[in-house]
N, C-alpha and C positions, 0 to 999 in steps of 0.2 A: 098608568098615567103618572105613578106621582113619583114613577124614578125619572123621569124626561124632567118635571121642572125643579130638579133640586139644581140649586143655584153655585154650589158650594166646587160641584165635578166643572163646571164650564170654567170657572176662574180657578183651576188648578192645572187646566189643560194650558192658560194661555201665559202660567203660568214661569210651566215646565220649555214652552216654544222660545218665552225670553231668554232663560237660560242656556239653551243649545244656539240660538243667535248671538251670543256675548262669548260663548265660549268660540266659533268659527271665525267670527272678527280676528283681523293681524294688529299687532299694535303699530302706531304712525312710526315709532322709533326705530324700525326697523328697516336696516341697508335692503335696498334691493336687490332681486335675485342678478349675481354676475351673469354674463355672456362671454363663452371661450371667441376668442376668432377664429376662422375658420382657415384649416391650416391649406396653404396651398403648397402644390406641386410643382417644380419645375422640371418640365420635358425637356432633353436636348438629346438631338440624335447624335450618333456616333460615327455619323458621315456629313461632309456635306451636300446639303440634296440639289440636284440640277436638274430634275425633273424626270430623270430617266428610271425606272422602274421595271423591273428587279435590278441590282446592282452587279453585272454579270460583265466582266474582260473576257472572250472569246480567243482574243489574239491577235496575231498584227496583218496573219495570211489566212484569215477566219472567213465561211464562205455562209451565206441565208439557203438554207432548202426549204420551198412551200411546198405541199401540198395540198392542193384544194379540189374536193369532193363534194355531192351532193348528199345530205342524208333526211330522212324524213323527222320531222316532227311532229305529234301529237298534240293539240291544241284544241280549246272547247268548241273552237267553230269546224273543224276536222283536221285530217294528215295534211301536210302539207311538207312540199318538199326543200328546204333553204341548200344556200352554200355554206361550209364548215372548209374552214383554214388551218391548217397546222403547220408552224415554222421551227425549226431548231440552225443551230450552228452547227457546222460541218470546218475538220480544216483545209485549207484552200490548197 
C-alpha cells in the first residue's frame, strides 16, 4: 500500500505528458504546408471524329457481305438459341 500513495510518482508522470505536448505543438510562424495543382492532360485525337467507328475506307466499288446465323448461348436461366451477325467488306 504505501507504493500507491506516494505522491511524488503521479506529478512526474504529468509531468513528463506536458513535455511531449509542447514538444508536438507547431509553432504559429509557420508558412503553411503548399499544395502542387493538379496537373492536367490535354486529349486530342488525331482524327476528326464523325461518329463512324472503326475508321475504315473499303473503297469507291466496296460491296457489305452478312452473314447471319443462329448460335446457342448458355445463360443462368438455360441454352438458348439467339441471331449472331457477321459483316466484312468484299470489292464490288
Amino acid at each position: 500500500m504505501g507504493l500507491f500513495s506516494q505522491a511524488g510518482g503521479g506529478a512526474y508522470a504529468q509531468t513528463a505528458g506536458t513535455a511531449v505536448r509542447a514538444a508536438q505543438a507547431t509553432t504559429p510562424d509557420a508558412p503553411p504546408p503548399r499544395k502542387r495543382p493538379q496537373t492536367r492532360l490535354r486529349v486530342t485525337p488525331y482524327y476528326t471524329p464523325d461518329g463512324v467507328y472503326p475508321r475504315y475506307n473499303p473503297g469507291p466499288d466496296a460491296v457489305r457481305e452478312c452473314n447471319a446465323t443462329y448460335v446457342q448461348e448458355y445463360r443462368p436461366s438455360g441454352t438458348v438459341i439467339v441471331p449472331h451477325m457477321s459483316c466484312y467488306w468484299r470489292r464490288g
